[in-house]
N, C-alpha and C positions, 0 to 999 in steps of 0.2 A: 592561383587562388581559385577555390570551386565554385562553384556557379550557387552554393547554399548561401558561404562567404561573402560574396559577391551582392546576392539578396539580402541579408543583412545590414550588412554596411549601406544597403541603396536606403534601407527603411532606417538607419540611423540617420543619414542625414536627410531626410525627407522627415522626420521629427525633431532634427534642429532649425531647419528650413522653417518650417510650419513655426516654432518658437520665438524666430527672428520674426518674422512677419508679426505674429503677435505684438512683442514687445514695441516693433516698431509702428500699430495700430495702434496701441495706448499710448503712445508718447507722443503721437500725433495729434489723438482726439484730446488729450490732455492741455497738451499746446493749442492748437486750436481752438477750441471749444470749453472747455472748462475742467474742472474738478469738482464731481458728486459730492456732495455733502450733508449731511442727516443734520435738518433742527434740531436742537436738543433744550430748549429753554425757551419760557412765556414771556418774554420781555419784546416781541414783536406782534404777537397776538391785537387783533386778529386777521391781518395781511399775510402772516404764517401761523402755523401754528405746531407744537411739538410733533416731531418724527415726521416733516417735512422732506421731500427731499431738494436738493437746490444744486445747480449749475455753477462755479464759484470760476467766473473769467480773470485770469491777474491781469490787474492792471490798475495803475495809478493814477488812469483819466479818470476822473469822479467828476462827478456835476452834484450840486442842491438837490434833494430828496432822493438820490440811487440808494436804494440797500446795499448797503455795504458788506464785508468780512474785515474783522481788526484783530488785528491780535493784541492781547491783553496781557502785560505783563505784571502778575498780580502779588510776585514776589515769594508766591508758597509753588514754583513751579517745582516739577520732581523732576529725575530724569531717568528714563526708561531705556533700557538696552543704550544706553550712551547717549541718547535722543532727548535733548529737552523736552519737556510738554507744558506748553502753553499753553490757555486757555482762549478760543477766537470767540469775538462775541459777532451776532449778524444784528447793525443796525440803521436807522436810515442819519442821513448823509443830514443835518441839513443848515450848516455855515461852513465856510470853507477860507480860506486865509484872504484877508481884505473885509470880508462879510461883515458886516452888524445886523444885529436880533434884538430882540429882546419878545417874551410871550407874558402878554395881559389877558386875563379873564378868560383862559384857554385858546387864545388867536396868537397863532405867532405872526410877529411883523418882524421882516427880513428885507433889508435894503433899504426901508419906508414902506414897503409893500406889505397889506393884509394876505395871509394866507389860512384857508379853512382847515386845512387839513384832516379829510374826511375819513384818514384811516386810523385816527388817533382812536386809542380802545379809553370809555371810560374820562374822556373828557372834561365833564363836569366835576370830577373831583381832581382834576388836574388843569388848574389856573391859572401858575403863573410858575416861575423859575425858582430851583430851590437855594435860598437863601446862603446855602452852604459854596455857590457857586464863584463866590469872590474869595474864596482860598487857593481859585486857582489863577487870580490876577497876578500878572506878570509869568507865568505859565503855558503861554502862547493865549491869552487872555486880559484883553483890559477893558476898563468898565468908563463909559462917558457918562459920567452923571448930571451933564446939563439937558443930555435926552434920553435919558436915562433907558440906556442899552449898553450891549458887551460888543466888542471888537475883537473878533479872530486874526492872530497874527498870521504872518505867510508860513508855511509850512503845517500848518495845524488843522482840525475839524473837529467841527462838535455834532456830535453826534447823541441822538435818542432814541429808544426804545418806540414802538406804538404802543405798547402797553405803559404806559407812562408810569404808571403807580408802583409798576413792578418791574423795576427795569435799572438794570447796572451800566451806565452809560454814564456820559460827559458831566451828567449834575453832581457825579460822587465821584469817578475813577479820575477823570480830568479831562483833555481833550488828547487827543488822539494826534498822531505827529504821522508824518507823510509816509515815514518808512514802515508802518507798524499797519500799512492799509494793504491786506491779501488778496483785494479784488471783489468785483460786486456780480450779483447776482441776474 
């Protein structure tokens, strides 16, 4: 083999070298650290807002009010190079299976407990729970009408937008099931 040969091949694999390192930097920071992901929708606004970008950690520890990633199975899913495409929505967390809520006059009360929630957009025209939301009793959903609040089953989370008014979440899509949660931000 000639000494050009030789040079060559040294610089082929010194650019697969370099390639492996790569891949094994992204698969690292990925795992560790998160998955970038561009806002694309006002239904969090104004805690995010479109063409945010956001750290997306997996994992299924969730607490009450983490912004979450969900995936949304909304039934008009396509599928791209053999790839389903779902649609994730990012929203905040805030019953979780056991939980009882219920939101009067814009206050949501969670456990018994008043909570302000100072990042809700638009507030005053968002009072109270939408009415539509007993379609999904027995849903991972049921309703105590003698204190007149909802009861998240185990596995389940209900989740809302900040943008209340404009926001595709828990009051219409349904609650949200444990496997369908991609990690929070």
């Amino acid at each position: 083999m000639s000494e050009e040969q030789k040079a060559k091949l040294k610089n082929i694999f010194e650019w697969i070298y370099c390639i492996i390192i790569a891949i094994v930097l992204a698969l690292t920071v990925r795992y560790f650290i998160g998955t970038p992901t561009i806002v694309q929708q006002r239904s969090m606004y104004p805690t995010l807002k479109d063409h945010n970008v956001l750290i997306v950690r997996s994992t299924n520890d969730v607490d009450n009010f983490d912004i979450i990633i969900v995936e949304y199975d909304n039934k008009k899913n396509i599928e791209i190079g053999g790839i389903e495409n779902k649609e994730l929505l990012v929203k905040r967390l805030i019953a979780k299976g056991g939980d009882s809520f219920t939101i009067r006059n814009g206050v949501l009360v969670l456990n018994g407990k008043t909570y302000s929630e100072d990042y809700v957009f638009y507030k005053d025209k968002y009072n109270s729970l939408n009415p539509n939301l007993k379609k999904f009793i027995d849903k991972g959903l049921t309703y105590d009408s003698k204190y007149d609040r909802y009861i998240v089953s185990e596995g389940y989370y209900f989740v809302l937008g900040d943008n209340r008014p404009d926001s595709k979440d828990s009051r219409n899509i349904g609650l949200v099931k444990e496997e369908d949660i991609i990690g929070t931000t």
